[in-house]
Structure formats: C-alpha cells, structure tokens
PyMOL Python script that loads the backbone (N, CA, C, O; Angstrom):
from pymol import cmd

cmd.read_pdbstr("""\
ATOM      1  N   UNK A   1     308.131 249.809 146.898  1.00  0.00           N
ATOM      2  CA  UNK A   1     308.715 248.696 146.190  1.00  0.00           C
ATOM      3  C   UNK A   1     308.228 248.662 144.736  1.00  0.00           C
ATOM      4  O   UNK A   1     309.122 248.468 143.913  1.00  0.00           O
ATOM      5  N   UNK A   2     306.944 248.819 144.246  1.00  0.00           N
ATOM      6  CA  UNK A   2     306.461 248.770 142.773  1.00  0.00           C
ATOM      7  C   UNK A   2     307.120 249.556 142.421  1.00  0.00           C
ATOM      8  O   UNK A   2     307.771 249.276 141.415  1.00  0.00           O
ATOM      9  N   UNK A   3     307.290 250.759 142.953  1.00  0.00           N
ATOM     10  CA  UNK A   3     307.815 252.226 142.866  1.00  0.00           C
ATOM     11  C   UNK A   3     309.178 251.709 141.831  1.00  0.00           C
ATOM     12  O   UNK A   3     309.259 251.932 140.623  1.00  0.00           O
ATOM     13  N   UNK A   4     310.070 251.056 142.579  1.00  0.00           N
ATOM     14  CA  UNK A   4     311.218 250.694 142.195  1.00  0.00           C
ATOM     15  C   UNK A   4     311.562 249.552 141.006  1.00  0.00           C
ATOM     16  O   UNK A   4     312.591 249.569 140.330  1.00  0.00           O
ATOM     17  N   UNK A   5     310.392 248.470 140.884  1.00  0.00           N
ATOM     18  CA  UNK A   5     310.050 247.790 140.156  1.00  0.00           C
ATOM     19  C   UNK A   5     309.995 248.418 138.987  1.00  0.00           C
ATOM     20  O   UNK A   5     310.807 248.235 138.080  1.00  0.00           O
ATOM     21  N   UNK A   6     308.822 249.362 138.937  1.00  0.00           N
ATOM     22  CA  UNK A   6     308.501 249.761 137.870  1.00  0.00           C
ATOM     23  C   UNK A   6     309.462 250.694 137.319  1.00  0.00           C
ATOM     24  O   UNK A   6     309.706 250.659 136.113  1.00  0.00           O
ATOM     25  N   UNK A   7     310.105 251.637 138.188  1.00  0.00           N
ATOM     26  CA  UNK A   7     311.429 252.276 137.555  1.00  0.00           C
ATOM     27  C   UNK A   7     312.377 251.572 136.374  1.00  0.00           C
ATOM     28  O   UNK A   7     312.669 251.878 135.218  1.00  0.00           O
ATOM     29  N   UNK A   8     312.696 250.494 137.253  1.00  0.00           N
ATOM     30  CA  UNK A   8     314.095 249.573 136.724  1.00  0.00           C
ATOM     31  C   UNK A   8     313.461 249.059 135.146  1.00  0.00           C
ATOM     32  O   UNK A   8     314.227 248.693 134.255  1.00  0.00           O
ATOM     33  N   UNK A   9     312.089 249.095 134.986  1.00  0.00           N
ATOM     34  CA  UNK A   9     311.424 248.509 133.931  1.00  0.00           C
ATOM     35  C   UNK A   9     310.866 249.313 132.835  1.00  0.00           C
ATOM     36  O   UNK A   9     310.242 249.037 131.810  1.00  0.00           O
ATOM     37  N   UNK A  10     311.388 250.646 133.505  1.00  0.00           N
ATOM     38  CA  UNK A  10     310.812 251.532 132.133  1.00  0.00           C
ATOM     39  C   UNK A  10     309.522 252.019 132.055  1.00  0.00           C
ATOM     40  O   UNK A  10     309.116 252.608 131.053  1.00  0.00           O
ATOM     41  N   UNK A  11     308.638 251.757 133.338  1.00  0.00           N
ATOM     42  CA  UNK A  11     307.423 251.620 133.441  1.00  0.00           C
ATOM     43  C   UNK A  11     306.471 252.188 134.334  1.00  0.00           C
ATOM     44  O   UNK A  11     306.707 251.727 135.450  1.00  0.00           O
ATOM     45  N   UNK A  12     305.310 253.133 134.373  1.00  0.00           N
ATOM     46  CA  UNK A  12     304.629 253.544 135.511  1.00  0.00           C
ATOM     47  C   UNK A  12     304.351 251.997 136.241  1.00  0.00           C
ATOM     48  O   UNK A  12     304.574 250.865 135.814  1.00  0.00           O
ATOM     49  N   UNK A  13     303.896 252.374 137.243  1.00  0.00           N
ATOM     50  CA  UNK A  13     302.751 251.501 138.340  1.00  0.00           C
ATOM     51  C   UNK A  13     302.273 250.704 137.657  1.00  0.00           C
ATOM     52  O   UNK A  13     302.518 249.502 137.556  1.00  0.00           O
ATOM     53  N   UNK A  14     301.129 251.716 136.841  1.00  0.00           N
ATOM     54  CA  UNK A  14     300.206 251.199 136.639  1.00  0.00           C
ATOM     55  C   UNK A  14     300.392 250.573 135.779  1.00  0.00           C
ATOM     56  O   UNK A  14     299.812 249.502 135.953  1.00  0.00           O
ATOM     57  N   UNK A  15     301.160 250.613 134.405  1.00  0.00           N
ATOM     58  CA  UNK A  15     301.368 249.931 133.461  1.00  0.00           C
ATOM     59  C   UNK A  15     301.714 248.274 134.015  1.00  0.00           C
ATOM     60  O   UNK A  15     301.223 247.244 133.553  1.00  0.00           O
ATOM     61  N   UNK A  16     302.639 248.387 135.063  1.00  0.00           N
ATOM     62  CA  UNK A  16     303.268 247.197 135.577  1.00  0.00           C
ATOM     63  C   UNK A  16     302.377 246.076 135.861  1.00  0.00           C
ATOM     64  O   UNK A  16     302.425 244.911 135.466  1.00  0.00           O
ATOM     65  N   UNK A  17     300.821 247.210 137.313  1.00  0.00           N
ATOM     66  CA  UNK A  17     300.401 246.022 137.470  1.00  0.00           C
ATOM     67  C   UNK A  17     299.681 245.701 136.755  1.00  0.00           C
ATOM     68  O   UNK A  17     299.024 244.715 137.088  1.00  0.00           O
ATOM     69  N   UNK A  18     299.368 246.368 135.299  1.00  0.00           N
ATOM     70  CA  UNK A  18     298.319 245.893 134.367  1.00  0.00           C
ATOM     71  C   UNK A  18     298.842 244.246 133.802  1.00  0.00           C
ATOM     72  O   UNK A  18     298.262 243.179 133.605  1.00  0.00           O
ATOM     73  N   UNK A  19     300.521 244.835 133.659  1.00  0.00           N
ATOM     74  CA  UNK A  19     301.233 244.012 132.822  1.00  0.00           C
ATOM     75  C   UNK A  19     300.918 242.622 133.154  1.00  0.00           C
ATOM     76  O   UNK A  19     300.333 241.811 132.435  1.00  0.00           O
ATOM     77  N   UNK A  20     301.658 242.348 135.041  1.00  0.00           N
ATOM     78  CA  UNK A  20     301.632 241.559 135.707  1.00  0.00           C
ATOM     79  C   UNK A  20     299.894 240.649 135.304  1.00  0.00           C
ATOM     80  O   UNK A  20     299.757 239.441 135.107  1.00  0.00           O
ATOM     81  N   UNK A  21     298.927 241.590 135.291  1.00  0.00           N
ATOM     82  CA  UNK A  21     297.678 240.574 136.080  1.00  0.00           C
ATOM     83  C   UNK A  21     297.737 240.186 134.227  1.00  0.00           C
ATOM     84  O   UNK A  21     297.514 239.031 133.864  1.00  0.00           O
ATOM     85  N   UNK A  22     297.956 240.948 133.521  1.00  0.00           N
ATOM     86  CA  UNK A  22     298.087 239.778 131.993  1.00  0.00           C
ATOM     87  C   UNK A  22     298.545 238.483 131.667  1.00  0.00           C
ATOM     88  O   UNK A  22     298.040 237.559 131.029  1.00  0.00           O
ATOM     89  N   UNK A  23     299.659 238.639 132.277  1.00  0.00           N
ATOM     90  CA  UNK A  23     300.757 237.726 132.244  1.00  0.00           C
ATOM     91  C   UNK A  23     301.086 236.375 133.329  1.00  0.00           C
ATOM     92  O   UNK A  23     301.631 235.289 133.135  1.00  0.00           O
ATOM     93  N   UNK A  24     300.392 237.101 134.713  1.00  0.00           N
ATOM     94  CA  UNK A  24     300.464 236.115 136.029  1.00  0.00           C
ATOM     95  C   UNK A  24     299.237 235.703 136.752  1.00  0.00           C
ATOM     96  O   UNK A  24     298.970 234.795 137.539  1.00  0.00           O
ATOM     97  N   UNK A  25     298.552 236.731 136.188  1.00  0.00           N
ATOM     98  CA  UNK A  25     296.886 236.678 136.432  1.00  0.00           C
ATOM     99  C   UNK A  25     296.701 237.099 138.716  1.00  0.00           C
ATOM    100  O   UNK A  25     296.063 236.749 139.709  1.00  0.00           O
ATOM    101  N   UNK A  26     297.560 237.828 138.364  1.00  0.00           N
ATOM    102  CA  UNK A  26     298.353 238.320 140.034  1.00  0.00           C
ATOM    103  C   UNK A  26     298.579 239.330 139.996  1.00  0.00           C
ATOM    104  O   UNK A  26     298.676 239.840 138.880  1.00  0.00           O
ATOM    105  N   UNK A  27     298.819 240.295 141.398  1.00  0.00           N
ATOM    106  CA  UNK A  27     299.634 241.430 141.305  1.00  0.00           C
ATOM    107  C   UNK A  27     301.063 241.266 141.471  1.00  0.00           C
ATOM    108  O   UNK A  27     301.682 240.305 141.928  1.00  0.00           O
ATOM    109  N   UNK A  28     301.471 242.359 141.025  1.00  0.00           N
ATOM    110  CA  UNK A  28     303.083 242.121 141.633  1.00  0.00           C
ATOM    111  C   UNK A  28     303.173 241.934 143.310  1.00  0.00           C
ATOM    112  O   UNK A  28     304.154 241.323 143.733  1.00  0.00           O
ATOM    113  N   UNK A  29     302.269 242.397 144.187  1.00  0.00           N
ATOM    114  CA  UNK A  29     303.052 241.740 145.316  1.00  0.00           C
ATOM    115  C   UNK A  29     302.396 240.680 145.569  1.00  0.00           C
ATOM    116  O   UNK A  29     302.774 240.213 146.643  1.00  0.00           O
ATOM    117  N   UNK A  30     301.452 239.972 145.007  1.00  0.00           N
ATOM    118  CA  UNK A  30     300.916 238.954 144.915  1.00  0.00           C
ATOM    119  C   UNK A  30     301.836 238.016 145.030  1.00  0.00           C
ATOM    120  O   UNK A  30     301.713 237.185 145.929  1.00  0.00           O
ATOM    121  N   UNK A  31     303.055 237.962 144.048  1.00  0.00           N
ATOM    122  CA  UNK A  31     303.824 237.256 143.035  1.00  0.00           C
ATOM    123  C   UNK A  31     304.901 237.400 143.831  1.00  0.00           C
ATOM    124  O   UNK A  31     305.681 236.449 143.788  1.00  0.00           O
ATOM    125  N   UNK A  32     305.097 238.004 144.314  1.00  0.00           N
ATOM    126  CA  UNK A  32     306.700 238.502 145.591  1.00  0.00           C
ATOM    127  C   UNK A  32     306.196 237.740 146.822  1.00  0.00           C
ATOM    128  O   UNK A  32     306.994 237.456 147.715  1.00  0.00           O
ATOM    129  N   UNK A  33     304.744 237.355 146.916  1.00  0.00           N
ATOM    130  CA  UNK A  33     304.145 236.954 148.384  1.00  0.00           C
ATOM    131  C   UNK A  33     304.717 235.044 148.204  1.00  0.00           C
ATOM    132  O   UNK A  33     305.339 234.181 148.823  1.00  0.00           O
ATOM    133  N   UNK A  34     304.100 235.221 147.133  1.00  0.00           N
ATOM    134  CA  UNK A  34     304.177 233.654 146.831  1.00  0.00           C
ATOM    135  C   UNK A  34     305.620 232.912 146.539  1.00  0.00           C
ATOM    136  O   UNK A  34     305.933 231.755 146.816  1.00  0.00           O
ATOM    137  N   UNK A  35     306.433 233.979 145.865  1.00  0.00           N
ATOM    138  CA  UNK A  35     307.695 233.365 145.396  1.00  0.00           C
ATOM    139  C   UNK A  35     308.691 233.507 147.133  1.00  0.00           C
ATOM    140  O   UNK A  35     309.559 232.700 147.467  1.00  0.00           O
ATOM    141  N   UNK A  36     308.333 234.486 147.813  1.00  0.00           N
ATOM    142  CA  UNK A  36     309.115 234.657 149.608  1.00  0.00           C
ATOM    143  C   UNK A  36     308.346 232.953 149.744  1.00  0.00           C
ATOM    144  O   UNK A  36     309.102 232.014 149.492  1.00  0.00           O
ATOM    145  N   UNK A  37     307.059 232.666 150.087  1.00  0.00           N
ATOM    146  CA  UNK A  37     306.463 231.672 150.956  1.00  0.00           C
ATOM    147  C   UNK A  37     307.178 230.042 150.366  1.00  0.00           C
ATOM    148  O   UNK A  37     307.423 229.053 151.057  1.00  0.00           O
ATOM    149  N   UNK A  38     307.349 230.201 149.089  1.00  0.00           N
ATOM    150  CA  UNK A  38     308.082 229.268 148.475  1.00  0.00           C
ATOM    151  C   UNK A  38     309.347 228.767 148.646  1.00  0.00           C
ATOM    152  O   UNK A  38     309.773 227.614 148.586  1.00  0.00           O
ATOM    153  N   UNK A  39     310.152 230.361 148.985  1.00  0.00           N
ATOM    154  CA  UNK A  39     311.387 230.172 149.501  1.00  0.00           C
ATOM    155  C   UNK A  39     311.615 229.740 150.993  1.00  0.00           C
ATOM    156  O   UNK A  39     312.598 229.168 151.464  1.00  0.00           O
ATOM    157  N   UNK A  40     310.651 230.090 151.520  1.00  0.00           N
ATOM    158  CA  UNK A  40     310.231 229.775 152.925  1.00  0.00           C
ATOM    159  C   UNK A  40     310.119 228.056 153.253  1.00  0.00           C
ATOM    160  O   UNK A  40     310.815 227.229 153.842  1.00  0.00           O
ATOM    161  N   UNK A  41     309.056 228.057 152.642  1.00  0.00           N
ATOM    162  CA  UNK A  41     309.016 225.727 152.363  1.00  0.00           C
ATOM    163  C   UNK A  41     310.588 225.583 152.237  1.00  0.00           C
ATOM    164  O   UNK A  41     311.280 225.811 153.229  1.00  0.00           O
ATOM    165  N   UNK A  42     311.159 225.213 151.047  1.00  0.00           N
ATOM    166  CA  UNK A  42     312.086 225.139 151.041  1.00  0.00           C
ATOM    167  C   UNK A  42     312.933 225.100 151.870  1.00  0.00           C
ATOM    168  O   UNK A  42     313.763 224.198 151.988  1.00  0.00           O
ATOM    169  N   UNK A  43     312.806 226.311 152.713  1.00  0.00           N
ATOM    170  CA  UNK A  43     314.262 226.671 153.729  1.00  0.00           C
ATOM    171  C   UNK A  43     313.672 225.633 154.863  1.00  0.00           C
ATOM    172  O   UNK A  43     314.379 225.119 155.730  1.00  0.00           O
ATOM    173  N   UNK A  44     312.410 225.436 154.727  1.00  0.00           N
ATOM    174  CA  UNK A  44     311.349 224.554 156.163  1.00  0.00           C
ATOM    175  C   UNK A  44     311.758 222.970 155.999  1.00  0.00           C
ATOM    176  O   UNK A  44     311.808 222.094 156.862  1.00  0.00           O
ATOM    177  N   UNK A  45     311.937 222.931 155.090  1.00  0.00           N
ATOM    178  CA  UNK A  45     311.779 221.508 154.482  1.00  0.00           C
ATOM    179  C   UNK A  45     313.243 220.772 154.733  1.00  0.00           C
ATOM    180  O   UNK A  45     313.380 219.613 155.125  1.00  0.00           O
ATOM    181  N   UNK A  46     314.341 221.737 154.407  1.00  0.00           N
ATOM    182  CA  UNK A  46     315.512 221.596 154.244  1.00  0.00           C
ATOM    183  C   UNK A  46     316.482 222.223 155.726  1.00  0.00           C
ATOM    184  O   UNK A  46     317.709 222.314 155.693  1.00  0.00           O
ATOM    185  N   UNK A  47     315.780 222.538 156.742  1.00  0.00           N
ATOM    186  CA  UNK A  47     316.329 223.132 158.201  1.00  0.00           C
ATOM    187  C   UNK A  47     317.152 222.084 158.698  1.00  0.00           C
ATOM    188  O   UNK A  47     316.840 220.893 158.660  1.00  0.00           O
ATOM    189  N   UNK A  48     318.348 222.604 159.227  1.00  0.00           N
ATOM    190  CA  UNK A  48     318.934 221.908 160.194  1.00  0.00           C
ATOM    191  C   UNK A  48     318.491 221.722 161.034  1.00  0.00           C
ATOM    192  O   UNK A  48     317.572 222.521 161.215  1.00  0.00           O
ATOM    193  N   UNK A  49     318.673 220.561 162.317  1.00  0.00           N
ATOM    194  CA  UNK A  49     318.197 220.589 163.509  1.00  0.00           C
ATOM    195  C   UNK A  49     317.994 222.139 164.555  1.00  0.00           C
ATOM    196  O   UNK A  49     318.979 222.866 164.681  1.00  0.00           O
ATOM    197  N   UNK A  50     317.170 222.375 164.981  1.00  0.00           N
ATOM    198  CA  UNK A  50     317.343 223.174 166.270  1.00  0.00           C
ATOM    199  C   UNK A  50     317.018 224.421 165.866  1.00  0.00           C
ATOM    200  O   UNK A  50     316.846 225.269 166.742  1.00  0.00           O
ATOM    201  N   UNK A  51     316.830 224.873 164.127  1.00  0.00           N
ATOM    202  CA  UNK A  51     316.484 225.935 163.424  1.00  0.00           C
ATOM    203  C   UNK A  51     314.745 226.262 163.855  1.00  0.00           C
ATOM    204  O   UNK A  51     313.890 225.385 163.973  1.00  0.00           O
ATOM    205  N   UNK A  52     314.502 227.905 164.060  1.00  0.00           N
ATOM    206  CA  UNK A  52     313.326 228.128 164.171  1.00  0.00           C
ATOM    207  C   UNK A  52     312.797 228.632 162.684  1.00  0.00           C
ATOM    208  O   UNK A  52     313.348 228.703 161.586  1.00  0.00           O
ATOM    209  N   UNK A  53     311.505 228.941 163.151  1.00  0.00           N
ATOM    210  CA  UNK A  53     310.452 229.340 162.032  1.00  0.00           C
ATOM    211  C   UNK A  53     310.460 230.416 161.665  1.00  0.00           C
ATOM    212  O   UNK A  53     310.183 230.836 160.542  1.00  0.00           O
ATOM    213  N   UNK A  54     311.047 231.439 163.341  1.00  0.00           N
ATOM    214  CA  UNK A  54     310.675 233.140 163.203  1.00  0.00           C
ATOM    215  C   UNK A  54     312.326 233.225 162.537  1.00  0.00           C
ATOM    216  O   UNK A  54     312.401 234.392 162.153  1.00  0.00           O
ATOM    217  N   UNK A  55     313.219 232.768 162.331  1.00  0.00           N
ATOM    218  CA  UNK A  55     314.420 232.804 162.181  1.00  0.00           C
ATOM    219  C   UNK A  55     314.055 232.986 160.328  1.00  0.00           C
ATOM    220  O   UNK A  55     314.369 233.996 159.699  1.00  0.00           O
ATOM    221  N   UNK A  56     313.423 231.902 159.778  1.00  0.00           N
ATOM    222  CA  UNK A  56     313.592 231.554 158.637  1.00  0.00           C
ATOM    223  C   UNK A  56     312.444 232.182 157.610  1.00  0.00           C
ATOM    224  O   UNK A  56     312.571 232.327 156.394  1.00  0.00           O
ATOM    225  N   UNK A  57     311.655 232.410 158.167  1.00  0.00           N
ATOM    226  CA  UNK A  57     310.661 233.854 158.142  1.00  0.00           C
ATOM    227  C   UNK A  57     310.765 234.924 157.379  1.00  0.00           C
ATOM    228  O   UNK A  57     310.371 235.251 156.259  1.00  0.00           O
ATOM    229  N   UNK A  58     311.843 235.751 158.863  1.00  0.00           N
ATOM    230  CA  UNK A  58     312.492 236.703 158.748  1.00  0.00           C
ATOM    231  C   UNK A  58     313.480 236.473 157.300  1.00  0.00           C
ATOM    232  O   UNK A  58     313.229 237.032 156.232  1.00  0.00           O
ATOM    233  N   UNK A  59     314.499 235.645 157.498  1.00  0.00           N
ATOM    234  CA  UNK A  59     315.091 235.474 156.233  1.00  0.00           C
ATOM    235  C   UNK A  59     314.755 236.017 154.904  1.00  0.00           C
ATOM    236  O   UNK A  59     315.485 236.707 154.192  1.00  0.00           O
ATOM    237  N   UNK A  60     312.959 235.418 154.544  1.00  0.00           N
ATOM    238  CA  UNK A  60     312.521 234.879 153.689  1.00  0.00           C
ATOM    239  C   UNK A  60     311.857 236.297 153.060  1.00  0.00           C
ATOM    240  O   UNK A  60     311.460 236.387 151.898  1.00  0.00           O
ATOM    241  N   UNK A  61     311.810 237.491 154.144  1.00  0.00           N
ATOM    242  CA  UNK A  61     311.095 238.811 153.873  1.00  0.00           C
ATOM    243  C   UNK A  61     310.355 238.810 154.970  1.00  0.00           C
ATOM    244  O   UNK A  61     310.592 239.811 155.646  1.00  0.00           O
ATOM    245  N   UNK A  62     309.250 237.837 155.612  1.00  0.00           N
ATOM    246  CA  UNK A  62     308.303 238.357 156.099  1.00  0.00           C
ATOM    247  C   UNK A  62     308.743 238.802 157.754  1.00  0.00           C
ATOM    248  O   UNK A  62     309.235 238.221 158.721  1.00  0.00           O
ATOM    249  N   UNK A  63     308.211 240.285 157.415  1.00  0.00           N
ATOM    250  CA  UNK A  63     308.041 240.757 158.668  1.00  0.00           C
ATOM    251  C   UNK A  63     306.534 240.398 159.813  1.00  0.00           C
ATOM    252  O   UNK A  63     306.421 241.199 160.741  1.00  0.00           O
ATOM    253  N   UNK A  64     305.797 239.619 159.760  1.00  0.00           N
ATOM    254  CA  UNK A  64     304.682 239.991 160.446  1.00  0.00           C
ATOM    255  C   UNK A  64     304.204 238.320 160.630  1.00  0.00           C
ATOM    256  O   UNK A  64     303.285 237.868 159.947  1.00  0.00           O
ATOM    257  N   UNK A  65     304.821 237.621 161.465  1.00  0.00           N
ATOM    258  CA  UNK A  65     304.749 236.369 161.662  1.00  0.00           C
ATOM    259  C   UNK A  65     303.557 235.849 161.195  1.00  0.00           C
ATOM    260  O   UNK A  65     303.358 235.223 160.153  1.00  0.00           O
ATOM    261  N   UNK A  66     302.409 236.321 162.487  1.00  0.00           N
ATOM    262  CA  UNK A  66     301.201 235.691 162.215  1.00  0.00           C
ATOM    263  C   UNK A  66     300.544 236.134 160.761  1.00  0.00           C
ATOM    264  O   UNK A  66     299.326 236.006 160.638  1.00  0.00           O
ATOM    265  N   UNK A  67     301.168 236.548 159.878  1.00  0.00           N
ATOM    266  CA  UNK A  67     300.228 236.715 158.775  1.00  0.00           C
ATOM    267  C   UNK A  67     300.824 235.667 158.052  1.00  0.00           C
ATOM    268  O   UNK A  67     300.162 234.836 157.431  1.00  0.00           O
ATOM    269  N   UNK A  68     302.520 235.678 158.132  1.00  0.00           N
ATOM    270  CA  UNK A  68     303.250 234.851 157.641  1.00  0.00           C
ATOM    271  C   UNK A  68     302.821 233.397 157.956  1.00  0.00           C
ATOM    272  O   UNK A  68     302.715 232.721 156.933  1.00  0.00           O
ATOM    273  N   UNK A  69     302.551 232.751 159.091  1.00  0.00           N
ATOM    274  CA  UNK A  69     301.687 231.460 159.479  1.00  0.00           C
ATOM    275  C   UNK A  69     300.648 231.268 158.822  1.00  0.00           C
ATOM    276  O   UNK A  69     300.449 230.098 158.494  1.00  0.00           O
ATOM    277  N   UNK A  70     299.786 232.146 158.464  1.00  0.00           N
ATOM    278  CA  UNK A  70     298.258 232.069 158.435  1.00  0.00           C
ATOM    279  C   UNK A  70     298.449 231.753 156.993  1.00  0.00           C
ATOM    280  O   UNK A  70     298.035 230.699 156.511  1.00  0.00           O
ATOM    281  N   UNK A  71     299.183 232.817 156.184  1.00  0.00           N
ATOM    282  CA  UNK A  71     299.120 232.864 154.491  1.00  0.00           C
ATOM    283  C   UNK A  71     299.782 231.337 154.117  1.00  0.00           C
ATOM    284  O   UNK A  71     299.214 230.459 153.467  1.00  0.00           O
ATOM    285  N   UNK A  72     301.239 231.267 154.754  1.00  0.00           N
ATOM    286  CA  UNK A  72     301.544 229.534 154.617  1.00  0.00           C
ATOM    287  C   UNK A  72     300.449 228.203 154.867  1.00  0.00           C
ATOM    288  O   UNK A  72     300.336 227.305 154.031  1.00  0.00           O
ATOM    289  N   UNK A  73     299.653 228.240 156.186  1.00  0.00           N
ATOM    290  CA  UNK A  73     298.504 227.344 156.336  1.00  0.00           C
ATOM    291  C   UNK A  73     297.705 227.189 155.111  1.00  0.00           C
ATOM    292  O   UNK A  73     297.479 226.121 154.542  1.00  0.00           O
ATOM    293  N   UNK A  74     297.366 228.163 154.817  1.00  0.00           N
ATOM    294  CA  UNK A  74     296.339 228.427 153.665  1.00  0.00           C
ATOM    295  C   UNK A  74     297.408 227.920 151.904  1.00  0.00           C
ATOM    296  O   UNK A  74     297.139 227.610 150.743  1.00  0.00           O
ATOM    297  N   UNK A  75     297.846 227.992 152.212  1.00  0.00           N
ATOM    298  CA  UNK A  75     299.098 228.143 150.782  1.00  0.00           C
ATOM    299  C   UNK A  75     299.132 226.276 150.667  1.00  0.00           C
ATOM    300  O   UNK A  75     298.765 225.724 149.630  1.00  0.00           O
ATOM    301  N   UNK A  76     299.652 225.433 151.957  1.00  0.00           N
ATOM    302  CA  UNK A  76     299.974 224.474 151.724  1.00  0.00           C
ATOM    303  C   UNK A  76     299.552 223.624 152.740  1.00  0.00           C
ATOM    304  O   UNK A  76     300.057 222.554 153.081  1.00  0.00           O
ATOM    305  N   UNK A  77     298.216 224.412 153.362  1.00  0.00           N
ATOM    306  CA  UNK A  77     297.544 222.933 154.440  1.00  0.00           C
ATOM    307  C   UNK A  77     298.094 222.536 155.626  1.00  0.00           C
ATOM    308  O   UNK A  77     297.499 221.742 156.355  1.00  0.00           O
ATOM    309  N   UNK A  78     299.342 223.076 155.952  1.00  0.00           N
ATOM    310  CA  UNK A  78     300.136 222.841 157.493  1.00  0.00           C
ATOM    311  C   UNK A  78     300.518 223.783 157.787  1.00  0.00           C
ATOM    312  O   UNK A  78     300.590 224.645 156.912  1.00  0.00           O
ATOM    313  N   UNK A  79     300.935 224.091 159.091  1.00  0.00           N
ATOM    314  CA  UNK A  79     301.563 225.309 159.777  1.00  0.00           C
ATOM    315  C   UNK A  79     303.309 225.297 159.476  1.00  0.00           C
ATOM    316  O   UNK A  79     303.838 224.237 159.812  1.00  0.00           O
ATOM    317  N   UNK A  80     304.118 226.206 158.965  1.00  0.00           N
ATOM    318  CA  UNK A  80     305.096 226.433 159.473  1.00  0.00           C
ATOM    319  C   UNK A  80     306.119 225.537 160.252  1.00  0.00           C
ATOM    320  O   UNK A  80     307.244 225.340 159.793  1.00  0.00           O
ATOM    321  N   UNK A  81     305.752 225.063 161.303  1.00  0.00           N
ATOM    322  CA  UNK A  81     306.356 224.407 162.517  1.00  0.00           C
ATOM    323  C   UNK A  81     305.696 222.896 162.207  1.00  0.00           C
ATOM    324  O   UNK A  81     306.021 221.929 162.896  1.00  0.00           O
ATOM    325  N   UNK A  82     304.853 222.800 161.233  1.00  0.00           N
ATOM    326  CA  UNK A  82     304.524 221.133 160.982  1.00  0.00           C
ATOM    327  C   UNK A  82     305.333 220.994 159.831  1.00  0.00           C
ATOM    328  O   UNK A  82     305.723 219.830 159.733  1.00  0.00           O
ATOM    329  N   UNK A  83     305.769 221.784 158.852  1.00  0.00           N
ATOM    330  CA  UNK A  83     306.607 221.820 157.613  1.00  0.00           C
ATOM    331  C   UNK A  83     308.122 221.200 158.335  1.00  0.00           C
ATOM    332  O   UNK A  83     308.780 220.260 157.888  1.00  0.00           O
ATOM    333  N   UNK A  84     308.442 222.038 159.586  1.00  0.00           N
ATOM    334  CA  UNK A  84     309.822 222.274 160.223  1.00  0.00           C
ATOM    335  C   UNK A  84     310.208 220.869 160.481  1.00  0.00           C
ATOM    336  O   UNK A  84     311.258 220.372 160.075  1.00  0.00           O
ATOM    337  N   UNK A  85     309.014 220.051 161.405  1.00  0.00           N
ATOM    338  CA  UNK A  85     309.129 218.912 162.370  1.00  0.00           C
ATOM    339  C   UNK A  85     309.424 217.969 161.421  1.00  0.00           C
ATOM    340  O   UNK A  85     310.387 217.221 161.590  1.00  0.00           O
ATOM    341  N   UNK A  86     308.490 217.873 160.109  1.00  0.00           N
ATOM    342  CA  UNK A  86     308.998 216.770 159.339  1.00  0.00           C
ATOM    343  C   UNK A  86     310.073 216.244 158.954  1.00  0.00           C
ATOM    344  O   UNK A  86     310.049 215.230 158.256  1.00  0.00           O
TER     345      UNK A  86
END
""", "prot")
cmd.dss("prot")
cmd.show_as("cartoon", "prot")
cmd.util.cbc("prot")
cmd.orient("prot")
C-alpha cells in the first residue's frame, strides 16, 4: 500500500514516511488506521436497527476484528457494540 501511495506521489517510501511524520507527526498507516476507525464511529453512531459491528468493520477496511475492537476501545473509551447500542 505505501508502495502505491508513494508511487501516485512522485515519491520513494521513505521520502513519504519522512514527509508524513513532518506534517502529521504519524505514519502513513498510522493516519489510514485512524481516518478507517473514524469512519467506523460514524457508520456506529449512525446504524440502522439490527446492523452488526463485524458487518461495519469490514466495510470500514478492517480485516482483523479483535484488533479492530481493541484499537477502537483505546481510541474512544467504549467498545464497538457500546458505540452501536446507543
């Protein structure tokens, strides 16, 4: 994925993630982690009835649930499925 990033940008790797931690004080997948988990709230916040978590997840990029739970807990203090219920 940087691979491709950095292509489209004119740019090695490395230049990129230098660029990035200048500019975002992050890596690039740092910054892809956070902007998916964001889109994730959102989609949590805003679910129709009867919608799951692994459904909206998936959507969102993440393949690997429990990391996806754990990094959200930590991100915003509730689980996933306490975001959903509200």
């Amino acid at each position: 994925m940087l691979e491709e990033i950095a292509s489209a940008c004119g740019a090695s790797v490395r230049s990129l993630c230098i660029s990035f931690r200048e500019h975002y004080q992050c890596s690039p997948m740092a910054y892809v982690r956070q902007a998916r988990l964001e889109a994730a709230r959102t989609e949590l916040l805003g679910a129709a009835p009867g919608s799951h978590v692994t459904d909206i997840a998936l959507s969102c990029g993440f393949a690997h649930l429990g990391r996806f739970c754990s990094s959200y807990r930590a991100r915003y203090g509730e689980t996933p499925l306490q975001t959903l219920k509200r």
